[in-house]
N, C-alpha and C positions, 0 to 999 in steps of 0.2 A: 504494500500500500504506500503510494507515493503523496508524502504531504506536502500542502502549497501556503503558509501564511498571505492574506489579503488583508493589509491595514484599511479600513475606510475612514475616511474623515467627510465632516457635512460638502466640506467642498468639492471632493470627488467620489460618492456614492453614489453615483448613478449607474455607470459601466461596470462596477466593482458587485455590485446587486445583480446585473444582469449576467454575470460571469459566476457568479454563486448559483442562479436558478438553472442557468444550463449544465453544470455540474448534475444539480437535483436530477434535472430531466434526461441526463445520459447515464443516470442509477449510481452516482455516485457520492460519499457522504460531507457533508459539511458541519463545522465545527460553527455550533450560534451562540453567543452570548442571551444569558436569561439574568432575569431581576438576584440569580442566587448562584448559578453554574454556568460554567459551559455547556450544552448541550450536546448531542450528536445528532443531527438532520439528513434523512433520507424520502426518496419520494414512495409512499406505502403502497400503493400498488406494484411497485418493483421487487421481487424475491433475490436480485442480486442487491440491492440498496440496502435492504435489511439484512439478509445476511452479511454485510459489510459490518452493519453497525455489531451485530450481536460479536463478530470477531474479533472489530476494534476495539471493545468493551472486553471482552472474555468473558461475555455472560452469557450463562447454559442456554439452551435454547427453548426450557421448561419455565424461563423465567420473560413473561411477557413484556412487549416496549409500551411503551402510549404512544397513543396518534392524537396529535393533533387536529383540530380543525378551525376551521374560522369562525362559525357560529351554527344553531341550531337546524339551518336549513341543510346542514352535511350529513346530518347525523345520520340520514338513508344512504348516503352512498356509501356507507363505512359497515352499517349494523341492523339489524333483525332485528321481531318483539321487542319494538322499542314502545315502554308504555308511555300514557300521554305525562305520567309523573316527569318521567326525563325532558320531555318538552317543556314542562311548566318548570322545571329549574333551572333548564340549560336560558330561557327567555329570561328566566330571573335574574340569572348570576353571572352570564357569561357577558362580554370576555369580566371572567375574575379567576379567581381558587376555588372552583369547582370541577370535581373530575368525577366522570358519570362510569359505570362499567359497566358494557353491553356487550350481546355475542354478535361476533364481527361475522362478516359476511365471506362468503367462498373469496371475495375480490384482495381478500386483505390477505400478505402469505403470512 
């Protein structure tokens, strides 16, 4: 696995963004700053992206990632039996510190 450091600053984040998302979209992982960690970022439909991360972590494969999404309206293309409880929280809370856990759908590997 070959790593690339990309400094952004406001004045050249624009190219620098768009060279992160095409990483995402050729299944490979990128390293994002959050309000507490680093993160690790792959795109979830891809089964090479994720297994990237699970690698670059050393975390068993018994032990599940999160996905992310953007807000309540995703939550079908990701997950099944979703009752309307998880709608009326995710409208409540989200975007915040709320994490919902549902069974994901055949699309996610």
């Amino acid at each position: 696995m070959n790593t690339k450091l990309i400094k952004i600053s406001v004045n050249d984040c624009i190219g620098k963004y768009d060279e992160a998302a095409c990483l995402l979209k050729d299944g490979q992982v990128v390293g994002i700053p959050t309000e507490t960690v680093y993160g690790l970022a792959g795109n979830a439909y891809s089964e090479d992206a994720v297994k990237r991360i699970f690698d670059a972590k050393g975390r068993p494969q018994d032990n599940p990632l999160i996905l992310h999404i953007a807000g309540p309206e995703q939550i079908e293309l990701f997950c099944h039996h979703i009752p309307q409880k998880a709608y009326n929280l995710a409208e409540k809370f989200w975007p915040g510190p709320l994490t919902i856990v549902l069974p994901a759908k055949e699309v996610v590997p």
